[in-house]
Structure formats: structure tokens, C-alpha cells
C-alpha positions in Angstrom: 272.1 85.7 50.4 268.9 87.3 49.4 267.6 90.5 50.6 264.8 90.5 52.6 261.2 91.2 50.4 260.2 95.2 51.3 257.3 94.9 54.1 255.3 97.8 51.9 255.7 95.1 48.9 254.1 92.5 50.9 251.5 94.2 52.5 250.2 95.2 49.1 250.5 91.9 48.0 248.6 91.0 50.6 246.0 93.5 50.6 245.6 93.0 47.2 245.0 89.1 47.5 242.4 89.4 50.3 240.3 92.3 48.2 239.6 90.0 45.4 238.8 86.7 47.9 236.7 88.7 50.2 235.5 91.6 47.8 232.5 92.7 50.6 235.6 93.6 52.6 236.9 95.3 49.6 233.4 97.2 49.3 233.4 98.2 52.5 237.2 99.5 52.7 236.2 102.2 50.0 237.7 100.1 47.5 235.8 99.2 44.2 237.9 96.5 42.0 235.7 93.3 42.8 232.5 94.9 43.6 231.0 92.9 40.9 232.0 89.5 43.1 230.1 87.2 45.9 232.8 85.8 48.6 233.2 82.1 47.2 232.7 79.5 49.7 233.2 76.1 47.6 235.2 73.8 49.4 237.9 73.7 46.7 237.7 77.3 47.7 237.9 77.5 50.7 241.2 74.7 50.4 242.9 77.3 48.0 242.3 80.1 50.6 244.4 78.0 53.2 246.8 77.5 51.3 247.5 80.8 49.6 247.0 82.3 53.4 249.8 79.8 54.9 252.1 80.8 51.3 251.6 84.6 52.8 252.9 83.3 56.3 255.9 81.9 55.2 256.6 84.8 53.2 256.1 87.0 55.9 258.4 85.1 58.6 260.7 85.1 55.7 261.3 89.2 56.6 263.0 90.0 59.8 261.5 92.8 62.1 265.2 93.8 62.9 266.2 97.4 61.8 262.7 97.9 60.7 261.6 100.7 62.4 259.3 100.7 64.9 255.4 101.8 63.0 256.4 98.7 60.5 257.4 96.4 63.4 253.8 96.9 64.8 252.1 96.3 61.7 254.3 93.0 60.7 253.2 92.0 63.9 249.5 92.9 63.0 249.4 91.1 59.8 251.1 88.2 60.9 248.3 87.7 63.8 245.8 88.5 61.3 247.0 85.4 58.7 246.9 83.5 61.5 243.2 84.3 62.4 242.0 83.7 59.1 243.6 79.8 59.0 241.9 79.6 62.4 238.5 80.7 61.5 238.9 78.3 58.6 240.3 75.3 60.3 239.4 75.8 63.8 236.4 77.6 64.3 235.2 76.8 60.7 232.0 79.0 61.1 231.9 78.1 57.3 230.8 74.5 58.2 228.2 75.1 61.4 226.9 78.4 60.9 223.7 79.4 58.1 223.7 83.1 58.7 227.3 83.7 57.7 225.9 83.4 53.9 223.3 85.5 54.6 224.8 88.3 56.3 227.8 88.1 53.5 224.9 88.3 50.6 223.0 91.1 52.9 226.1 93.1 53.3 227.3 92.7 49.9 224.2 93.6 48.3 223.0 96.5 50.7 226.9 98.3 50.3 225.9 98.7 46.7 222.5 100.1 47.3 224.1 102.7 50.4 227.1 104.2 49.3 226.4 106.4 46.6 230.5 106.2 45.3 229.3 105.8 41.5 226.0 106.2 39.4 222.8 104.3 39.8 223.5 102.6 37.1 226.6 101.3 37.5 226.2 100.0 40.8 222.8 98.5 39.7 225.4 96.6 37.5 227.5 95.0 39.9 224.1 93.7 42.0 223.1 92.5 38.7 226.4 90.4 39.1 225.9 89.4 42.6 222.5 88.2 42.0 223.0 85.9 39.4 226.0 84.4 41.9 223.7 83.5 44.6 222.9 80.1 43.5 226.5 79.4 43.5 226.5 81.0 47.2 223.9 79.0 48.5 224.9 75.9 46.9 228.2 76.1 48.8 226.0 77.0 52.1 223.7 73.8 51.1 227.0 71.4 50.9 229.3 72.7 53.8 226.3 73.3 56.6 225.7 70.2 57.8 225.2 69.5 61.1 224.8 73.2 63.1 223.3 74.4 66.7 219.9 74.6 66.4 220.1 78.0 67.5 222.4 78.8 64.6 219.6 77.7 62.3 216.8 79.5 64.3 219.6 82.9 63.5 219.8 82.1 60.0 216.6 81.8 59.2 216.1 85.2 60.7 218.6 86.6 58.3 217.7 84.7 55.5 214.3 85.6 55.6 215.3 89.3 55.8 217.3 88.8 52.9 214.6 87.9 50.9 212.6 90.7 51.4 215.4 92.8 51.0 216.3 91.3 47.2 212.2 91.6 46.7 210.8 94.3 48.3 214.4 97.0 48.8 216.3 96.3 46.0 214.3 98.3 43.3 213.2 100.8 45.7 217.3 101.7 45.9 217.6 101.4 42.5 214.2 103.2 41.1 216.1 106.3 39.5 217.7 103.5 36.7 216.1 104.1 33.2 218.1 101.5 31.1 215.2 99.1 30.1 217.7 96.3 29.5 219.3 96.8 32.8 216.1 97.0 34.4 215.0 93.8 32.8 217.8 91.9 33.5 217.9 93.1 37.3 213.9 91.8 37.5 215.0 88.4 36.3 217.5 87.9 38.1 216.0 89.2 41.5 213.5 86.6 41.0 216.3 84.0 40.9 217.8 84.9 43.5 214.6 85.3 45.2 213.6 81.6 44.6 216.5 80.3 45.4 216.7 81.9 48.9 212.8 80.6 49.0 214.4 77.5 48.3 217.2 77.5 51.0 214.9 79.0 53.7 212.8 75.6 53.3 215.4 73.3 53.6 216.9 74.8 56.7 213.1 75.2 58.2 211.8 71.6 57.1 215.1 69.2 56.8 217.9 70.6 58.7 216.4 72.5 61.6 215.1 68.8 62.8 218.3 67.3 63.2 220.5 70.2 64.1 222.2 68.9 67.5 225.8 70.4 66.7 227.4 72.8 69.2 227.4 76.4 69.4 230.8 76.4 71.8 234.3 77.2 71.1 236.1 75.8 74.0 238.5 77.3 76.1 241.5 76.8 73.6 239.9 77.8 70.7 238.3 81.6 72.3 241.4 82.1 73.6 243.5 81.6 70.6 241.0 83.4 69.1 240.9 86.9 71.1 245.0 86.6 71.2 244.9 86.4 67.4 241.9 89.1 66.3 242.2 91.0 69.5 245.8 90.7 70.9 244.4 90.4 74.2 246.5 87.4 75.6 244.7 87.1 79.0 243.2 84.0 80.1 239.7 83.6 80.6 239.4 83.2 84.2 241.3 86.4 84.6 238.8 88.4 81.7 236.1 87.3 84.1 237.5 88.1 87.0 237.9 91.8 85.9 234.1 91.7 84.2 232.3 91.1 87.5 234.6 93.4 89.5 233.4 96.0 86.8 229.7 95.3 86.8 229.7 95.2 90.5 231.4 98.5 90.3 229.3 99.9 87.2 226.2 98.3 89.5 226.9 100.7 92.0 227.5 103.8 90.5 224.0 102.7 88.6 222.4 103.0 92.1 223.9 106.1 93.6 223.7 108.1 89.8 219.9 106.7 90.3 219.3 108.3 93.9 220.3 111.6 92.6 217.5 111.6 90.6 215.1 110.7 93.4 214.2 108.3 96.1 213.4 105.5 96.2 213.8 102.3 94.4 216.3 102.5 91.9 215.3 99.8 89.6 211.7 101.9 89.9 213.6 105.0 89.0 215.0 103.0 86.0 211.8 101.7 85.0 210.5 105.5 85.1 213.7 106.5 82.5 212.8 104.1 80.6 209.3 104.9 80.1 210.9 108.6 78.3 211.1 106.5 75.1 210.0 108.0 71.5 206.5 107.7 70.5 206.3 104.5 67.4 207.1 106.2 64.2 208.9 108.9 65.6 212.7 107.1 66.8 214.6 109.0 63.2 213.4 111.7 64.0 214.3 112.1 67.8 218.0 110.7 67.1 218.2 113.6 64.0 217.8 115.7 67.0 220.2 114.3 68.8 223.2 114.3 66.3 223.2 118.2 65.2 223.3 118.9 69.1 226.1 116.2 69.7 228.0 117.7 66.5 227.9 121.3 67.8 229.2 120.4 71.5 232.0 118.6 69.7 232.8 121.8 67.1 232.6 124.0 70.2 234.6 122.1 72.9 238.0 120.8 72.8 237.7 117.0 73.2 238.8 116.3 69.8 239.3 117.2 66.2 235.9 117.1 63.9 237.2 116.5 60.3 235.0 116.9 57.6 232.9 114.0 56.6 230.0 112.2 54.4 226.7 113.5 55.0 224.8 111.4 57.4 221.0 109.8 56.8 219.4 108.5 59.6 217.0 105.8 58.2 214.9 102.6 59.5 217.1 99.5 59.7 216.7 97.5 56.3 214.8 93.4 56.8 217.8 91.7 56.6 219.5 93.6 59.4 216.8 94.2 62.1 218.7 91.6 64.3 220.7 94.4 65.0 219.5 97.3 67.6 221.5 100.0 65.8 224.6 100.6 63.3 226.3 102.7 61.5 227.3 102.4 58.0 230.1 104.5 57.0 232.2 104.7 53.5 235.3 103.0 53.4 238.8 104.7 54.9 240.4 104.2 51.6 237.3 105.5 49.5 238.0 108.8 47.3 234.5 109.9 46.3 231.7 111.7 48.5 229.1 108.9 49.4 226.5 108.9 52.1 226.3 107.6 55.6 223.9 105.4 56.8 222.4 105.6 60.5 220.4 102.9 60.9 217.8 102.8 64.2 215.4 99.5 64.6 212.1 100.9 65.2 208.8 98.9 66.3 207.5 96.8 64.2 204.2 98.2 62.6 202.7 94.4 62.6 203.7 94.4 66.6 201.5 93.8 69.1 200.7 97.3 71.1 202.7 95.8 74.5 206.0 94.2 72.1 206.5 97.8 70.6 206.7 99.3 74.0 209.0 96.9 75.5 211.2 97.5 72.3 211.1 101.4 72.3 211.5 101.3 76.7 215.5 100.0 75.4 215.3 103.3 73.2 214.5 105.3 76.1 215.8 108.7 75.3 218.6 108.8 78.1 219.8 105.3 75.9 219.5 106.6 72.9 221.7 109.5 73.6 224.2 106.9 74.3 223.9 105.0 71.4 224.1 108.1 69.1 227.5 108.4 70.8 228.5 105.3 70.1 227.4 104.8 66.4 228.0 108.7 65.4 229.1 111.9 67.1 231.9 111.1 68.1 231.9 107.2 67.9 232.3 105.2 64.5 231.3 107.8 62.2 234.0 110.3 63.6 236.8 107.7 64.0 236.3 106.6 60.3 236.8 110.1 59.5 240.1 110.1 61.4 241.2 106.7 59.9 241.0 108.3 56.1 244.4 110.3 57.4 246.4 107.3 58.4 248.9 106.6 56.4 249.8 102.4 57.4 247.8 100.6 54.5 247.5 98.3 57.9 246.6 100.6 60.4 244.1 102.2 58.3 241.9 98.9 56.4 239.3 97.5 57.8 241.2 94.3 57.0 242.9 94.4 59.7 241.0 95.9 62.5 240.6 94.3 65.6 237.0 94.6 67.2 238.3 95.8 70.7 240.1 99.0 69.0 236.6 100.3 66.8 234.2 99.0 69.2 236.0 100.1 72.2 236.7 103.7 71.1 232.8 103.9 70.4 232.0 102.5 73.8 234.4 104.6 75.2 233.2 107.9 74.0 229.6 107.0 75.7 231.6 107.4 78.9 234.3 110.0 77.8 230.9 112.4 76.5 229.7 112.8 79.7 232.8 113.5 81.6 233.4 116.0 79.1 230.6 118.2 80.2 227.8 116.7 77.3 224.6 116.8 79.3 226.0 118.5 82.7 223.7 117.7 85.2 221.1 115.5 83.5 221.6 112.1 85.5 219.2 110.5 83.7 221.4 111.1 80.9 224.0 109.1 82.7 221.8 106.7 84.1 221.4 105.3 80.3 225.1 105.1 80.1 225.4 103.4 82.7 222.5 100.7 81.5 224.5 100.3 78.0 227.8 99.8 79.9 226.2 96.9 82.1 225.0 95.4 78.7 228.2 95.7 76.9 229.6 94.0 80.4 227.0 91.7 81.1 228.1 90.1 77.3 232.0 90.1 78.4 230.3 87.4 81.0 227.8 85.5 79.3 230.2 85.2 76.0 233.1 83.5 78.1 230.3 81.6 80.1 228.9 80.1 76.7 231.6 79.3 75.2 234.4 77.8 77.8 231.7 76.8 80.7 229.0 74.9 79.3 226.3 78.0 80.1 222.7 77.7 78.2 221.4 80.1 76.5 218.5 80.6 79.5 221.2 81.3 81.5 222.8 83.9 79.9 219.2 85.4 79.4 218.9 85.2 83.1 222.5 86.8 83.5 221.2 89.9 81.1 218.1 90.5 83.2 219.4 90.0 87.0 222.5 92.0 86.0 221.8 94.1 82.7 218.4 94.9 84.1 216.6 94.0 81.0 213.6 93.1 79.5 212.5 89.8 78.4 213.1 90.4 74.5 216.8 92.0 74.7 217.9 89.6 76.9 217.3 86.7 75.1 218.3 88.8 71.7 221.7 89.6 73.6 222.2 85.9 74.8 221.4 84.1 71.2 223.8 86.8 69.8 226.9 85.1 72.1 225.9 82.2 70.5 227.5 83.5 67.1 229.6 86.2 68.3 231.7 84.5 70.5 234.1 87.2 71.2 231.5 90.2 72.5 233.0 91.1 75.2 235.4 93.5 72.6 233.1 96.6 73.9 234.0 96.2 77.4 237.1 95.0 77.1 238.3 97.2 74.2 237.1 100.7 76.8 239.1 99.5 79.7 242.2 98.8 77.5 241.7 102.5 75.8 240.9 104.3 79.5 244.7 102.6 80.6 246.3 103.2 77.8 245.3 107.0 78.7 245.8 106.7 82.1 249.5 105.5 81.0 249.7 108.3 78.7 249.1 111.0 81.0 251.3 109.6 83.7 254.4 110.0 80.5 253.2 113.4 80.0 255.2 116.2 81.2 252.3 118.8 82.4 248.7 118.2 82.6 248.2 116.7 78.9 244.2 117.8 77.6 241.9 115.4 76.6 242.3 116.1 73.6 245.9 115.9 73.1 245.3 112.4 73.8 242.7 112.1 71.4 244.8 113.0 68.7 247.7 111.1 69.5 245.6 107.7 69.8 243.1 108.8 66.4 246.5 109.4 64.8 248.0 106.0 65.2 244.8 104.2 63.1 243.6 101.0 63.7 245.8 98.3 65.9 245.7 95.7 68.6 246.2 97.3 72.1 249.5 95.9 72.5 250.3 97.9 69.6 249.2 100.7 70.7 251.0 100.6 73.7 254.5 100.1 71.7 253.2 103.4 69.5 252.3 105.8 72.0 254.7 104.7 75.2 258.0 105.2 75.9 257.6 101.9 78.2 254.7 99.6 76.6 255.9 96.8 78.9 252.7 97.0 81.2 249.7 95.1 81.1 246.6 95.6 78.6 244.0 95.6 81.5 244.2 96.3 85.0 
């Protein structure tokens, strides 16, 4: 009988195999090996992937979890779930066959990780673009054959992105790469921007003129398939009558505390009050430089309190979100866990349009209302993703540490957690209107647990969820409908909700274990300490009995 393959062997294996098919990952892990490759999504591709990914399966049941101990139980369990996601997404969900903006957020991420994270010279990483551009024919050729018949609303996003990709390849391309003095390089770069330019010209027509008209395919998963899904990438194996259950007992809740934080800050109406708030909103032009502000102050309550460890980092820019990425509100874009040189940090904030009319750019900077954007500086920064990346770069798992493997309810719930976990803290003491914002973002982030399930498992239209996002989220016209057409292609939103409440019980669990009164932060460092896992996982790391449920 043969001895059993060393988990560490297969996991780098693993790791390995998946950095060379999906080298953007690769990019953004901090690792540099493939940077000079697109993703390849030809059918015969795509057929290889499945079956190398169902090769790694067997090979991984083939090694017992017996008498391993207990941090490599977790992440067998982790990778296994995470093989199993990837054959879903190719065979089930197949976003590969139905969905045009998957190719153009790949190219847009690909490309725009090269031009922000400053891990090698100019030249050199105007090198590897030169690489990725002359692949995007082969990119779009593969979008061209496998998307044929899509939801409408799937085209409407991917022209979006598309279009943002262009100008992006035209217009921010040699603006990032300016300081190159290689006349060759430069040369080749020009000609084969162009390319690529045409060729996205080309593929924004054809989706515009011959497959927008008869796109009648279906934006919904189904029951089966989201739940499969969040039990896979999330771990969360609750069904989704129960997830909705708990998301309208916490909006009514979150609701609540919305109106009595509101009559504290005077009386009256308290969607009037809100309207008021919202009205505190930087000036057009001037968002960077109010959310500068607001990340030295949040960095120096952190170095002076005790909620948690500030490691060293990457400097941070705070900089206008690039074309092809304006779909999103804000992000952060932070160098890899696994990267060894000092890069640079990207805060990105989506200001008004210049080209807007006067009434569009205030109803866009109201949801950057200054209480708001306190919150989402939190959340993308101080001490939200950019802080927990920091932590990750001290894991030691190859698993618990990659973005790879990363479930979207761990990163996105400890960032929507720490909008809360701020405040109670003692950040802002006093200023309700401060709260009142955190409150707004929290009925967003809940609003999207509901109107994701809804879209996907109950036959909900995309009015209705923009309906759901205004009566309940209190927005505006604009976000609601840019919240609701995002559940169209990201099913599983609800991760920011759901991944808080699982990280609040998990501490609430932890404490109750404690001998003493345990501080904040000693439970900040145990959970930061543990990297990147499913909640169940968590649970098994951090509790001496895990056997409890994930959400209450």
C-alpha cells in the first residue's frame, strides 16, 4: 500500500496549476510567473480545465484527513470545496457561456494590475501588456464563439465594461506607461494598442447591433444551483428560505435603529433628516481629496487605540476610478499577500462625471454624503481590506493566505464588519450622523442579501429589486437600479451581510470560551491570525466546540 501524497505537495501542485490557467489571479496574489498571459477561454480550453480540475479531485480524495492535524484538515476541506466550485462555475453556472462582461472585466483587471502595482520597472511591465494586448483577439474570439444566447441585461453590463475597456487600452494605457523611453517598446505598445483597440471596437458592435436584439436568455440560477453555489465558495450551507428569513429580521432591526439614531439628531421626519445628511456631500472635483482626509485620521485612531494591530504596509494613492471600472462605487486595490517587493495601493473613489448633467452629479455625490463616505473608507481601507491584506502577508497556509481560495463572505464581511465594529470602538463618539451613514450602507449591503436570493430562486425582475433598494435601502433612483442590475451578475451579494453576522457570532462564541473579559483586540488577532477561510473553518480554528451554527 501506498503512502498517502503530502497535503503541502498537493497544494503546491495545485496552486501552481491554477497560477498559470488563471494568471490575473496569479497577478493579483503578488505572484509574477504568467504575468505576460490572458486567461484562455477556448472551448478546448475550457474542456482541459475540467478535466485537469476533476484529475486534482481525485487526487485529493485520494489523501485521508485522518491524523492530519487539525490547520491542514481545514484547508483539505477548503480546497476540496474550492475544486468543486470551479467545475460548477464551469458546468453549472457556465458564466463563460451567458455572460459578455466576464471578458471584459478579466482583460480590465489584467491589464490595469500591470499599470497599478509598481512590483517591477516601467519597462518591464510595459512588456507583459505588450503580451496581453496582442492576446486579445484570441480573447474575444473565444467571447464571440461561447456567448451566445445571454440576458439582455448581461449585454446592457457588458457593453458598459467593454466600452470602458476601450478607453482604458486608448486613452490610460500610455498615460501609465509615459516614463518608458525604449522606442521599440514604445512602438510596438502603439501598434498593438491599436489592435486591440479595433478589435474591442469590433466586439462592442456585434454585441450592440446583432446580439443585444436577440438576447432572451436568463439571468437566474435557480434554487439548486445558488445554493450549491454559496455552500461551495462560501461554506454557508443554509437554505434560502432561512438566509431570508434572517435578512428581513435584520433590516427591520437595522430599520429601526436607523430611525431612533435619526431622532437623536433632531425631530422630525427621519427620512427628512436623512435627506439633510445626505445633502453634507463633497463639492464635484473635490471627493480624493475629502477621503485623503479621512484615511490619515482613521490610521491615527487605529495607531492610538487598541482595536487591533496596524502592521506596516504599501503606500496608499487615493485616485479617480479608471473607465473600465466606474460600474463600481469604490475599491481598493491592494498588492498581492504573497508579493515581496514594495508596490503601491490603489484607492479608487467614483466621482461625478464631468459630462453629467448638474442634477445626475448631485444625486451621485448625495450616496458620497460625508457620513457614507466615512464608512466606506472603513470598509475599503483603515481598517477594512487594505489592513486585512496586510495581516494575510503573515499567514503561513499557502491556503489560508491566497486569494485563490478566499471565500467572499470572509474579506467582504470583515470589511463590512469593521464599518460597525469602528464606531463601537469609540471612532466618531458622538457624531450620529456618522452612524446614521452606517447604518444606510448596512441596509444596502442587506437590502442585496434580499434582492439577490429574490432574483435568482423567485422569479423577481429587476424593477423589483429596484423598488426593494428604494422602499427599504432608502435610495435614489440611480443606485437602486445600479445595485439591482448588479444581482443580476453577482448572484451571491448578500456575502457582505452575511459574511458580518457570521464574524459578530463567531466573536460572540469566542468571548463566551474566554476565561475573563477577552479585549477587542485579542480577538482581532486571533481571527486576522487564522487567514482566509470559510466560516465553518473558522469555527473549527478558533473554538474548542465549533459544532454551532454559522448564523443565528
Amino acid at each position: 500500500m501506498h503512502a498517502a501524497e503530502p497535503l503541502s505537495h498537493f497544494v503546491d501542485d495545485y496552486v501552481a496549476y491554477l497560477y498559470e490557467t488563471c494568471p490575473t489571479n496569479a497577478t493579483l496574489d503578488g505572484v509574477h510567473l504568467h504575468d505576460d498571459l490572458l486567461e484562455d477561454y477556448r472551448r478546448g480550453a475550457i474542456d482541459r480545465h475540467l478535466s485537469a480540475l476533476a484529475g486534482f479531485s481525485r487526487r485529493l480524495d485520494a489523501i485521508p484527513t485522518e491524523g492530519l492535524p487539525l490547520h491542514e484538515q481545514v484547508d483539505h476541506t477548503s480546497v476540496g470545496a474550492n475544486i468543486r466550485s470551479r467545475m460548477l462555475e464551469l458546468e453549472g453556472t457556465r458564466t463563460w457561456e451567458r455572460n459578455p462582461h466576464l471578458y471584459g472585466e478579466i482583460l480590465a483587471s489584467s491589464l490595469a494590475a500591470q499599470a497599478i502595482f509598481t512590483y517591477a520597472s516601467e519597462e518591464e511591465r510595459a512588456r507583459r501588456v505588450l503580451s496581453k494586448l496582442r492576446q486579445v483577439p484570441r480573447l474575444i474570439q473565444a467571447a464571440r464563439d461561447n456567448v451566445k444566447e445571454p440576458p439582455a441585461i448581461f449585454v446592457k453590463v457588458g457593453l458598459d465594461t467593454w466600452r470602458g475597456v476601450k478607453t482604458f487600452i486608448d486613452a490610460d494605457l500610455p498615460r501609465a506607461f509615459s516614463g518608458v523611453d525604449d522606442l521599440h517598446l514604445l512602438a510596438d505598445l502603439a501598434d498593438a494598442s491599436t489592435e486591440a483597440v479595433q478589435a474591442v471596437g469590433a466586439y462592442i458592435d456585434y454585441l450592440d447591433n446583432d446580439l443585444r436584439p436577440r438576447a432572451k436568455g436568463t439571468f437566474r440560477l435557480g434554487t439548486d444551483t445558488f445554493e450549491q453555489k454559496l455552500r461551495l465558495e462560501e461554506g454557508l450551507n443554509v437554505p434560502v428560505e432561512r438566509l431570508l428569513a434572517i435578512a428581513m429580521r435584520e433590516i427591520q432591526a437595522t430599520q429601526d435603529e436607523f430611525r431612533e439614531v435619526a431622532g437623536r439628531i433632531g425631530p422630525g421626519d427621519p427620512m427628512e433628516i436623512w435627506k439633510a445628511t445626505r445633502a453634507r456631500h463633497p463639492a464635484p472635483g473635490t471627493l480624493i481629496d475629502t477621503a485623503r482626509g479621512q484615511l490619515d485620521e482613521l490610521r491615527t485612531f487605529l495607531s492610538r487605540s487598541n482595536v487591533m494591530d496596524v502592521p506596516d504596509g504599501d503606500d496608499i494613492a487615493v485616485a479617480a476610478t479608471p473607465e473600465f471600472f466606474r460600474w463600481s462605487f469604490a475599491s481598493m486595490w491592494t498588492p498581492g499577500p504573497f508579493e515581496t517587493r514594495v508596490s503601491r495601493a490603489m484607492y479608487y473613489l467614483t466621482d461625478a462625471d464631468a459630462s453629467w448633467p448638474d442634477e445626475r452629479k448631485l444625486e451621485h455625490l448625495r450616496d458620497f454624503n460625508v457620513p457614507t463616505l466615512w464608512t466606506i473608507s472603513m470598509h475599503e481601507v483603515y481598517p477594512g481590506h487594505y489592513l486585512h491584506y496586510q495581516h494575510l502577508r503573515r499567514v503561513t497556509s499557502k491556503v489560508r493566505r491566497s486569494t485563490l481560495f478566499m471565500p467572499s463572505s470572509y474579506i467582504e464581511g470583515w470589511a463590512h464588519y469593521c464599518e460597525q465594529m469602528m464606531l463601537e470602538a469609540g471612532f466618531g463618539r458622538g457624531d450620529h450622523a456618522m452612524k446614521l451613514g452606517q447604518l444606510g450602507e448596512a441596509l444596502i449591503r442587506l437590502a442585496r442579501f434580499v434582492v439577490g436570493i429574490r432574483l435568482h430562486t423567485d422569479d423577481w425582475s429587476v424593477e423589483q429589486g429596484v423598488r426593494f433598494f428604494k422602499e427599504e435601502a432608502f435610495l435614489e433612483d440611480a443606485a437602486a437600479r445600479r445595485e439591482a442590475e448588479r444581482g443580476t451578475f453577482d448572484p451571491t451579494y448578500l456575502v457582505y451581510s452575511a459574511g458580518k453576522l457570521m464574524l459578530l457570532k463567531l466573536r460572540r462564541d469566542w468571548q463566551e470560551e474566554q476565561s475573563g473579559k477577552p479585549s477587542l483586540r485579542a480577538f482581532h488577532d486571533a481571527f486576522l491570525a487564522q487567514g482566509a477561510a470559510p466560516f465553518p473553518a473558522l469555527r473549527r480554528l478558533m473554538l474548542a466546540s465549533a459544532d454551532g451554527d454559522v448564523l443565528e
